[in-house]
N, C-alpha and C positions, 0 to 999 in steps of 0.2 A: 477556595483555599489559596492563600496566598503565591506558593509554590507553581502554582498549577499556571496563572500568570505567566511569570517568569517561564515558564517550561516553552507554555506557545509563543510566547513572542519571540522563544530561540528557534522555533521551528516555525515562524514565519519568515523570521532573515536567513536562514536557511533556503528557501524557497521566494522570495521575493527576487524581482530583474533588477541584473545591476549589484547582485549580491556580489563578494569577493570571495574567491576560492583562492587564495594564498595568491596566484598568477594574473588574477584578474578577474572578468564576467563569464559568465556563463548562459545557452543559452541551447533551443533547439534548432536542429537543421532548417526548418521551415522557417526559423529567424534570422539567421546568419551561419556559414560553413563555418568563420574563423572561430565561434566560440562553440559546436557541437559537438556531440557525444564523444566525437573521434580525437576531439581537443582536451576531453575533459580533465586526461591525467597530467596534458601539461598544466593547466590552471588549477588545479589538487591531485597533488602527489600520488595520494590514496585510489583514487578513481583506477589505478593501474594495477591493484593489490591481485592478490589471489584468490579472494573472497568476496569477489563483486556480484551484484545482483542486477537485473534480473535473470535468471535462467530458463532453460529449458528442463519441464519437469519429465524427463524422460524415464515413463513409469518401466520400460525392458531393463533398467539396472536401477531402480528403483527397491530396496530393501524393508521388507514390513518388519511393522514392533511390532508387539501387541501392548507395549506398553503406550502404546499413541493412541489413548480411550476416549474418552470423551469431554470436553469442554465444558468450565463452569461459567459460567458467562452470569456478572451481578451488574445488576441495574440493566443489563439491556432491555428486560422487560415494561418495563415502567417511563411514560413519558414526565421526565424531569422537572422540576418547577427552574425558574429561572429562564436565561434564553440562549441560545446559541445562533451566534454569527457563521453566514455564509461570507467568504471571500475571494475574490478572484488575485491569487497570490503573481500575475504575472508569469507564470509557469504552472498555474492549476486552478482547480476549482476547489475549496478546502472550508469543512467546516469545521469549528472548533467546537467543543464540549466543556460541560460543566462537570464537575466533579461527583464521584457515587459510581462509576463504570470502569469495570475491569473483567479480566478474564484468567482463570488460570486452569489447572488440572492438565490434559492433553501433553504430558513432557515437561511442560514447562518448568522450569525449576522454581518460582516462585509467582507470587500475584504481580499483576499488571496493571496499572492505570490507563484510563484509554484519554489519549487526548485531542486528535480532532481523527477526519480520515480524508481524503482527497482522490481527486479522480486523472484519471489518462484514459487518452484515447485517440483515434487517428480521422483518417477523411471520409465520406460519404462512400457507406461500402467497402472501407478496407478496413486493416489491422486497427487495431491500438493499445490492444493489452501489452502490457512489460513484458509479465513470462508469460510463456509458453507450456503448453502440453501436447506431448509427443511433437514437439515440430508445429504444432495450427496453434494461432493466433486467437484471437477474439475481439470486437471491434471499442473493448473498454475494461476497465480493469478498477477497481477501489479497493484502497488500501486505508484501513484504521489501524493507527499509530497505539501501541499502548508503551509506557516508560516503568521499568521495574519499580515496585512499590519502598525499596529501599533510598532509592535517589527522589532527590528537591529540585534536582537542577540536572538539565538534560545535556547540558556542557559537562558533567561530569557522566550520564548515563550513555555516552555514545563511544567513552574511552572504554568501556567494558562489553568484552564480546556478546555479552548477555544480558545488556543495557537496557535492549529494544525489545518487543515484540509488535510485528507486522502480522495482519491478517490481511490477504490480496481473495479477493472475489472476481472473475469474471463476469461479464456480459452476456447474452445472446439478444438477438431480434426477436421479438413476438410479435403475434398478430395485434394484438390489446397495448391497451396502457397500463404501465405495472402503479398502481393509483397511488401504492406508498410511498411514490417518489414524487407526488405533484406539488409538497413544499419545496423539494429544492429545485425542480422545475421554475416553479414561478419566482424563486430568487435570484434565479440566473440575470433575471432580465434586470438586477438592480447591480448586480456586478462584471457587466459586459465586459468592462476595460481594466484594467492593471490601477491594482489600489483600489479596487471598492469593494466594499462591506459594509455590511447591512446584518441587523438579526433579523433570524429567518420567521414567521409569522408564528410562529409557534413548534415546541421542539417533540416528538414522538418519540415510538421506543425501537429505539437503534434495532432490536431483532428484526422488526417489520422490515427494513432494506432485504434482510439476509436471505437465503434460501429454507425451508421448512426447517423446523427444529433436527427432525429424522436423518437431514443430510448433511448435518454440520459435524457429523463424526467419521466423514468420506473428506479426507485433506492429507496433504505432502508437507513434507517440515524439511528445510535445510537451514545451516548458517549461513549467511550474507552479511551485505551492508546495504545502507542506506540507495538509493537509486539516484540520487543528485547530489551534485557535490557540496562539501567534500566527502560522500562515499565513506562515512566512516563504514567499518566492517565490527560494527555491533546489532545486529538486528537475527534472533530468531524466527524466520517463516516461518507462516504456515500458509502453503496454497490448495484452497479448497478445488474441490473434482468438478460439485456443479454450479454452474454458471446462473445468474440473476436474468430472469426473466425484463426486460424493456421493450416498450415500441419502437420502430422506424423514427418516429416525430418527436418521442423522447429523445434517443441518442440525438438525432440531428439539433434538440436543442441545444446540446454541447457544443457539438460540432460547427455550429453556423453563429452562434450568436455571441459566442466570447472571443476577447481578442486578447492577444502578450500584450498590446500597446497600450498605452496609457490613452484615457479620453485626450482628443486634439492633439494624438499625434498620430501619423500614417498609420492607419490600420493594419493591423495583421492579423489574421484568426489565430485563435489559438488551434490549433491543430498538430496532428502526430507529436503531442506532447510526453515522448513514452522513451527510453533509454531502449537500445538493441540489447539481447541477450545476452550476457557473455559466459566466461567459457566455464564451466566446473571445475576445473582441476583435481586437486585428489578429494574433494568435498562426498560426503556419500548425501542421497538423497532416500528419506525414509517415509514408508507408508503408513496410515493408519488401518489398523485393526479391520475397520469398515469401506478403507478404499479399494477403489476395483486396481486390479492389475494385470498385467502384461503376460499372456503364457508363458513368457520367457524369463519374465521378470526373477531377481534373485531369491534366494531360498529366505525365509522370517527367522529373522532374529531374535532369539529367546532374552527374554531381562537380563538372564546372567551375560552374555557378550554385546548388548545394547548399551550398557548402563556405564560398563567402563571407558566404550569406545565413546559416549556423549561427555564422560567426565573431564575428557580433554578437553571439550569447551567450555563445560560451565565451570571451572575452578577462577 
């Protein structure tokens, strides 16, 4: 679809080094202090808002719906004719998709188009997921981008607080290799450096990444924004509970073998690629039906006081 074009290649200069954030470049600590997370809102304005992401999903004031049921997820099933490119954005690992994938039901106010998903993560054995839960980290984090099915142009879907929908998955360590990840494993190696892409040998069916069918109805929903600037604050979360199985030598192929820098110039790994948490505000953060929660946690929310307090955002 023609649209669909146009869509990624605003969310590739979005995320490409060197992009302009109103003030300038943008970049991670482990590249340069002057243009880091801590700079971001001098170089977009937005990055300072009150509806920044990522956060801490702290399930103790964490509020259940029941109206946060289940997920319809079209096309994840089915591996797609056509092909998807892997690329190494200078700030991520990111692949893009072909058209036919969306997700809606679970809150969402309408359908979504899914357009690529990209990964963060941090150094050998520590952090690098965005958010958090309860306070613990996780050592990677992947986020698929979906664009409300109303909008053509993502320049136009990022001014609406309800423009985006984000699904963010965690990481853990396993013993094994999680096998459904060995195409984009071996793609890595074709986009080490800053600016390369390549399609990926063949494309599969996006659930295969996710966690079992059974646990995709255990996730947290808040409003946010975008995690890189400029940080619009149009993106619906949803962060799921359980975490995606990887090996050691999986993650480390992130971790060791991509670099921010372009080929022939000073290497830099790409590492601790992930925005620090920030703060809540008066933002509430809700559970699903199926997610575990906090003894403490707040009392469930019935549709009838759910529905009007989400109305403020989605009008």
């Amino acid at each position: 679809m023609p649209f669909l074009g146009a869509a990624l290649s605003f969310l590739m200069m979005m995320l490409l080094p060197g992009t302009e954030a109103s003030g300038g470049t943008w970049c991670y600590a482990t590249q340069d202090a002057t243009c880091a997370p801590a700079r971001w809102k001098v170089l977009a304005p937005q990055c300072g808002g009150v509806n920044q992401s990522p956060i801490n999903v702290d399930r103790k004031t964490a509020r259940r719906s029941n109206e946060l049921d289940a997920f319809v997820f079209k096309g994840y099933n089915t591996a797609p004719a056509g092909a998807w490119s892997i690329v190494n954005s200078g700030h991520a690992v990111q692949v893009n998709l072909g058209s036919g994938i969306s997700v809606s039901g679970a809150g969402l106010p309408a359908e979504y188009n899914a357009l690529q998903f990209h990964f963060h993560w941090g150094k050998p054995d520590g952090n690098g997921s965005e958010h958090q839960l309860d306070g613990n980290w996780y050592p990677m984090e992947v986020h698929i981008v979906h664009m409300h099915s109303k909008y053509t142009d993502i320049k136009v879907a990022v001014t609406d607080p309800n423009g985006l929908a984000v699904l963010g998955f965690f990481f853990k360590v396993s013993d094994t290799d999680n096998s459904n990840y060995n195409t984009i494993i071996d793609g890595l190696q074709s986009v080490r450096y800053s600016g390369g892409s390549v399609d990926l040998a063949s494309t599969f069916r996006l659930d295969s990444l996710l966690p079992s069918e059974n646990l995709l109805s255990r996730y947290y929903r808040y409003w946010g924004s975008l995690t890189t600037p400029g940080c619009a604050e149009a993106v619906i979360w949803t962060v799921f509970e359980d975490p995606i199985p990887i090996s050691s030598a999986q993650l480390n192929a992130f971790v060791n073998s991509v670099h921010f820098s372009a080929s022939g110039k000073t290497e830099v790994k790409m590492q601790d690629n992930y925005r620090p948490v920030q703060a809540l505000n008066s933002r509430r953060i809700y559970a699903s039906k199926q997610a575990s929660m906090s003894s403490s946690t707040s009392p469930a929310l019935s549709s009838v006081l759910l529905f009007p307090l989400l109305a403020i955002r989605l009008l």
